[in-house]
C-alpha positions in Angstrom: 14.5 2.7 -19.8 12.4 0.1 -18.2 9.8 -2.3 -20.1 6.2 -1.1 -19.6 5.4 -4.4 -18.1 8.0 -5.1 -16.2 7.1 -1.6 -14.3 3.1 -2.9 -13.9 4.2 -6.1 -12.6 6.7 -4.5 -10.2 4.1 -1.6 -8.7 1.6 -4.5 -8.7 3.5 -6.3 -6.4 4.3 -3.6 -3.8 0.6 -2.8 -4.1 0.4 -6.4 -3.1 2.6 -6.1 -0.3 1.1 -3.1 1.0 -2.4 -4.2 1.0 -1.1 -7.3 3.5 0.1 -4.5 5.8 -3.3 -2.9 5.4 -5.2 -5.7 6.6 -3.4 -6.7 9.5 -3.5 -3.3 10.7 -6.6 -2.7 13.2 -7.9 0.4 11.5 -8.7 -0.9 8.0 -11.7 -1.5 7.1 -12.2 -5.1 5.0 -15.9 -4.0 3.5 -15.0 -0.9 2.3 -10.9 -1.2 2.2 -10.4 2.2 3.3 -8.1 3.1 6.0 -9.7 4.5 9.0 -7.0 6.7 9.7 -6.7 8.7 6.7 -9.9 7.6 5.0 -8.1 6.6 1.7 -9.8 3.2 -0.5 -6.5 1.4 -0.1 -7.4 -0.7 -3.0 -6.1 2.3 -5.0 -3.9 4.5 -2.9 -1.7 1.0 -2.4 -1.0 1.4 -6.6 0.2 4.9 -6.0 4.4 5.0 -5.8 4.7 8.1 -4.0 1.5 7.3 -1.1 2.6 6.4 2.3 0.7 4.8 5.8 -0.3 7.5 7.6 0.9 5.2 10.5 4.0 4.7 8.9 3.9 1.1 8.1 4.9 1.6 4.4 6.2 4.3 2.7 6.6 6.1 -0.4 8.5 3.8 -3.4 9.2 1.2 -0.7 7.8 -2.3 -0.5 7.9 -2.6 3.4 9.9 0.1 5.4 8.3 -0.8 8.8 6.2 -3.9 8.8 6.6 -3.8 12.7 3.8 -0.8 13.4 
């Protein structure tokens, strides 16, 4: 069983990662940080293990699984 912390830390840095991919991509939006595409506040759906890009440029329980979109 994992430590409760050590899971934060870890789903707080693929959030991290995530959110990178999210504003390099052209259709998120920086004032309101939601995705233009699927309209989602990425500031939260980022946190979520089992979201994905709607683009495909992360996926579910991944950290980057196509950084290249």
């Amino acid at each position: 069983m994992t430590n409760l912390g050590e899971n934060i830390q870890h789903r707080k840095e693929i959030a991290k990662e995530r959110m990178l991919i999210c504003m390099e991509c052209e259709k998120y939006n920086n004032i309101t940080t939601q995705c233009k595409e699927c309209g989602c506040v990425m500031l939260f759906k980022t946190f979520l293990p089992n979201s994905t890009c709607p683009l495909n440029k992360w996926g579910a329980n991944t950290e980057n699984t196509n950084k290249d979109n």
